[in-house]
C-alpha positions in Angstrom: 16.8 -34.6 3.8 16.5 -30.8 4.1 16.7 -29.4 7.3 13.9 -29.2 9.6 12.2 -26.0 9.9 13.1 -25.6 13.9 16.4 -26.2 12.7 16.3 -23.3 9.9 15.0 -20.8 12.1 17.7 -21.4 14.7 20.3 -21.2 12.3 18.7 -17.9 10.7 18.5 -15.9 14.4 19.5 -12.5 14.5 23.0 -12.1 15.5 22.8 -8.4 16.8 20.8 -6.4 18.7 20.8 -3.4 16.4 20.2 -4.9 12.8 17.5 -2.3 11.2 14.4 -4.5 10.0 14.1 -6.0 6.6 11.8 -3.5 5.8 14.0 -0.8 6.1 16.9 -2.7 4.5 14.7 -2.9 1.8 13.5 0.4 1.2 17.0 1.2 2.3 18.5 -0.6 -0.4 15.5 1.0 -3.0 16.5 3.7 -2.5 20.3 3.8 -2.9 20.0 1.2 -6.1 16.7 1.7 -7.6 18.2 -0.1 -10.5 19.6 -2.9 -8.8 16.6 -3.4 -6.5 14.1 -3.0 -9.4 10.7 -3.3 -7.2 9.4 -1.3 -3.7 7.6 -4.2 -2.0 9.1 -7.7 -1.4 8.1 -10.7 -3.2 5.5 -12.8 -1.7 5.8 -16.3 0.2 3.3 -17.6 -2.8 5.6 -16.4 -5.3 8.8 -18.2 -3.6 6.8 -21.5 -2.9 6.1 -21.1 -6.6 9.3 -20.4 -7.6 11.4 -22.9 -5.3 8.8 -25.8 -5.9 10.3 -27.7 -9.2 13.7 -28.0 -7.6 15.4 -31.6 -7.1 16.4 -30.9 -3.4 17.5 -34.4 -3.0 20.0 -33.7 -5.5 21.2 -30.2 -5.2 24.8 -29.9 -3.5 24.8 -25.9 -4.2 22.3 -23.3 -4.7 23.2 -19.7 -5.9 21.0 -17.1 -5.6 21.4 -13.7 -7.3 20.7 -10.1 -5.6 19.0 -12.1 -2.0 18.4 -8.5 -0.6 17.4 -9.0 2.7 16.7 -12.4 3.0 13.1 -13.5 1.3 14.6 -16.2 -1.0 17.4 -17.1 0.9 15.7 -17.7 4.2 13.4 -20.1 2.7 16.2 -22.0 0.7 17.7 -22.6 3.2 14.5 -24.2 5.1 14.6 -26.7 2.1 18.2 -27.4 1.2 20.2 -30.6 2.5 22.5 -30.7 6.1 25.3 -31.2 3.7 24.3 -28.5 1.1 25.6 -25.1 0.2 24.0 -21.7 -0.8 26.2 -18.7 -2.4 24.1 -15.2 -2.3 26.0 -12.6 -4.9 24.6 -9.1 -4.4 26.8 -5.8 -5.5 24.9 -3.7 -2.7 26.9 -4.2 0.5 24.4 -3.5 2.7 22.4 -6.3 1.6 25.6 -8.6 2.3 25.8 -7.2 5.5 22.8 -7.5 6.7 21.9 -11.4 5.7 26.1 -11.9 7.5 24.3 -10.6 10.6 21.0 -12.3 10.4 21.9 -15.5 9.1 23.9 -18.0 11.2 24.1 -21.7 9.0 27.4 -23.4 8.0 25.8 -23.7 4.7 25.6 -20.0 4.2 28.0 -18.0 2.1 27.2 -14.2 1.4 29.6 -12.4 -1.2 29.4 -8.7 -2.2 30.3 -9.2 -5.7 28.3 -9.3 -9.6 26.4 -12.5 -10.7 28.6 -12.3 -13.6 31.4 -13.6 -11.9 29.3 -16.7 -10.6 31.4 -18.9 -12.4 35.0 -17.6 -10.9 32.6 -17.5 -7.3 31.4 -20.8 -7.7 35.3 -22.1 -8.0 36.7 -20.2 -5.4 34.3 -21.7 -2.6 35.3 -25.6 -4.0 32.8 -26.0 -6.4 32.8 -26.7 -10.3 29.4 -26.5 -11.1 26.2 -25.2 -9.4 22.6 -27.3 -9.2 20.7 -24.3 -9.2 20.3 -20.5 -9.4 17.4 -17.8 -8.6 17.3 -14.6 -9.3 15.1 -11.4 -8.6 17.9 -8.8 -10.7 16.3 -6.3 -13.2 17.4 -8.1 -16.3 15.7 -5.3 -18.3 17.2 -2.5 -16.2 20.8 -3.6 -15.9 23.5 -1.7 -17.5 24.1 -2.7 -21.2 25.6 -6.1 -21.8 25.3 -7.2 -18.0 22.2 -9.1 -18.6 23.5 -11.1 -21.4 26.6 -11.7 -19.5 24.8 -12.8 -16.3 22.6 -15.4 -18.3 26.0 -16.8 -20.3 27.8 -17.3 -17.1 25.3 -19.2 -15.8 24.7 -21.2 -18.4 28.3 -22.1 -18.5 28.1 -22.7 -14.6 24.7 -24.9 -14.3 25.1 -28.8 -14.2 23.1 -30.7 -16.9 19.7 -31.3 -15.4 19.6 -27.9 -13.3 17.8 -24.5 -13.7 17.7 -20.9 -14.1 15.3 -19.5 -11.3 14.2 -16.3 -12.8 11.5 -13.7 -11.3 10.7 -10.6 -12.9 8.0 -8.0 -13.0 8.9 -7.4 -17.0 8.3 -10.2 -19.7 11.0 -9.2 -21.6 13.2 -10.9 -19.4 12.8 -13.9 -22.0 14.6 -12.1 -24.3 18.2 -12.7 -22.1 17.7 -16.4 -21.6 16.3 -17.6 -25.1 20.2 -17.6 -26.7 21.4 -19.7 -24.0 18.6 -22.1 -23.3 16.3 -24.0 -25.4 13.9 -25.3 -22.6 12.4 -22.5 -20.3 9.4 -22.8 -18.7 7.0 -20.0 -17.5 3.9 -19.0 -15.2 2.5 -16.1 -13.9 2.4 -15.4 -9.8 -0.9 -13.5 -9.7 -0.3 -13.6 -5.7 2.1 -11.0 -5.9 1.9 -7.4 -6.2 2.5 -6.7 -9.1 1.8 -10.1 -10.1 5.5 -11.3 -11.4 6.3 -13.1 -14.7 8.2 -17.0 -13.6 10.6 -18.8 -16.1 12.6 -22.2 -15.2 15.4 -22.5 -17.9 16.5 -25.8 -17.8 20.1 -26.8 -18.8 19.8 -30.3 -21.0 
């Protein structure tokens, strides 16, 4: 069962007295990786119940998540996933790493300052073979050339049979990464958001 929501929020208290708000992380990390951040507001709770709803938590042993900036997926992940669970966060910025190690307090919590194309060497080093799931919020579209096509073969490779891609994205083009490495992907729209944000599930037969 996942863990109660009393529970989450203890294990997510702030650990220091002097941790700047997530707004200003945010706008913070904006700002010093416009490109990595790719969006000025954060994304709404609709658009992560949206997001996080088709997941199997009953059968998800680790979660990944890709570029958690300060915290809006991870926090809720964490609300859902199992006692006995694990979630790996990958961002490059630092800051962002450093501010969800001081914020977050949960056994189940691993923050890594390090590129989602590396998941599958990540996954391994922290006792896993596989992972259940993945989300990410990165810029596909605005990544460096080759990155994005890297990030979506690694974590092909790294998915288990019967678990997704978690992909948000302001940009519909987005499609274009995961269509050579998956042959079912599902999509929606989050009109709750601003700017409303395109969804795809791509699902690993």
């Amino acid at each position: 069962m996942p863990a109660s929501t009393a529970e989450a929020k203890r294990r997510t208290r702030a650990r220091g007295a002097h941790v700047p708000s997530p707004w200003l992380m945010f706008l913070k990390g904006f700002f010093k990786h416009p490109v990595m951040v790719g969006a000025v507001a954060s994304s709404s709770q609709a658009l992560v119940r949206h997001m996080l709803k088709p997941v199997d938590w009953a059968n998800c042993k680790l979660f990944v998540e890709y570029g958690p900036g300060v915290g809006t997926f991870t926090r809720p992940i964490l609300e859902r996933l199992a006692p006995d669970a694990k979630l790996i966060v990958i961002d490059t910025n630092p800051d962002f790493i450093d501010y969800l190690s001081a914020t977050i307090d949960d056994p189940r919590f691993i923050a890594v300052n390090g590129s989602a194309a590396d998941v599958q060497k990540i996954v391994r080093e922290h006792g896993f073979e596989q992972a259940d799931f993945i989300a990410s919020g990165l810029p596909f579209s605005t990544l460096p050339p080759g990155v994005g096509d890297q990030i979506a073969k690694a974590t092909q490779e790294v998915l288990r049979p019967g678990g997704a891609f978690l992909v948000y994205q302001y940009n519909p083009k987005v499609k274009n990464f995961l269509t050579p490495h998956w042959n079912h992907i599902d999509h929606a729209v989050e009109w709750w958001n601003l700017p409303p944000a395109q969804l795809w599930w791509a699902w690993k037969e």
